[in-house]
N, C-alpha and C positions, 0 to 999 in steps of 0.2 A: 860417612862414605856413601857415595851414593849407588854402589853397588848391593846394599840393603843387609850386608853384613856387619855387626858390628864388631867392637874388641874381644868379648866376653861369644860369639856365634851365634847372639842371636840378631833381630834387627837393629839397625841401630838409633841412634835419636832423632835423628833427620831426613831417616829413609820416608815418614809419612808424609814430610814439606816436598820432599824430591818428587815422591808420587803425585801431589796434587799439582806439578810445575807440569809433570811429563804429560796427566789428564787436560790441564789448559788447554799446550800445546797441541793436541791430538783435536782436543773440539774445538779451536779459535786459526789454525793455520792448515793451510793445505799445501800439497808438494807445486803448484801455480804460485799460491799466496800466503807470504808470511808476513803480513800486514797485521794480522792479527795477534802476533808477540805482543804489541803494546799491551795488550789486553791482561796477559800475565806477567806483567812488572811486579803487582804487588804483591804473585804468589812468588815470586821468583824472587822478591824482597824479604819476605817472611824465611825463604829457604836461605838466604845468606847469611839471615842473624842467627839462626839456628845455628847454623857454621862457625861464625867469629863471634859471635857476643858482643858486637862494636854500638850498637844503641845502645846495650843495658852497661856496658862498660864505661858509654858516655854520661848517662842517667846517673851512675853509680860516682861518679867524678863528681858530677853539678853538686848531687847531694854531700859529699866529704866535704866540698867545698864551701857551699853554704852555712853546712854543719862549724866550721872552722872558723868561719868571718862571724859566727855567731858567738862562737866561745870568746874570740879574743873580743867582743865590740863589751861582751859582761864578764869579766873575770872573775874567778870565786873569790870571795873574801875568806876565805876560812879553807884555804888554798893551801896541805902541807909545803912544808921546806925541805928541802935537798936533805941537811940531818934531821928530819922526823920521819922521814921515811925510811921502813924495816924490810928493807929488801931481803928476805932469807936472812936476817943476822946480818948483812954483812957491813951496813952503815952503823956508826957506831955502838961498833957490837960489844967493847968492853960498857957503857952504860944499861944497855939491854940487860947485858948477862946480872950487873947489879943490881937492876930494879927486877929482875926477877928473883933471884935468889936474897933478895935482901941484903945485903952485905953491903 
């Protein structure tokens, strides 16, 4: 919020990006000329990511996604199967309960 309150009362995460938009704006445009906005795009870029998280949300995609084309292009060899896997007991759970108990 960019009234510098946060959830919890105190400032909040973004109230420091909002201040250095509002300092830009104060040294680069005057109440004649606001030519000088262009100048703080890239403070005023930094205050929106802050906001949504939309780069790092995108960043965060690229890599799941690279991540993914890399698993499927090398598959594990040695990859369990559907019944070897012991989820809580609950995949075949009468052979578990015998190999642990022995019987």
């Amino acid at each position: 919020m960019s009234s510098g309150f946060g959830l919890n009362g105190g400032p909040s995460r973004c109230f420091p990006f909002w201040q250095e938009v509002l300092a830009c704006y104060v040294v680069n445009t005057t109440s004649d000329d606001d030519s000088g906005k262009r100048k703080c795009a890239p403070v005023l870029e930094d205050y929106y990511e802050c906001l949504h998280h939309k780069k790092e949300a995108t960043r965060v995609r690229a890599l799941q996604a690279a991540y993914r084309k890399a698993e499927a292009a090398h598959p594990r060899d040695d990859a369990p199967k559907a019944g070897q896997i012991r989820n809580l007991g609950l995949l075949d759970k009468g052979d578990d309960t015998k190999a642990v108990l022995g019987k």
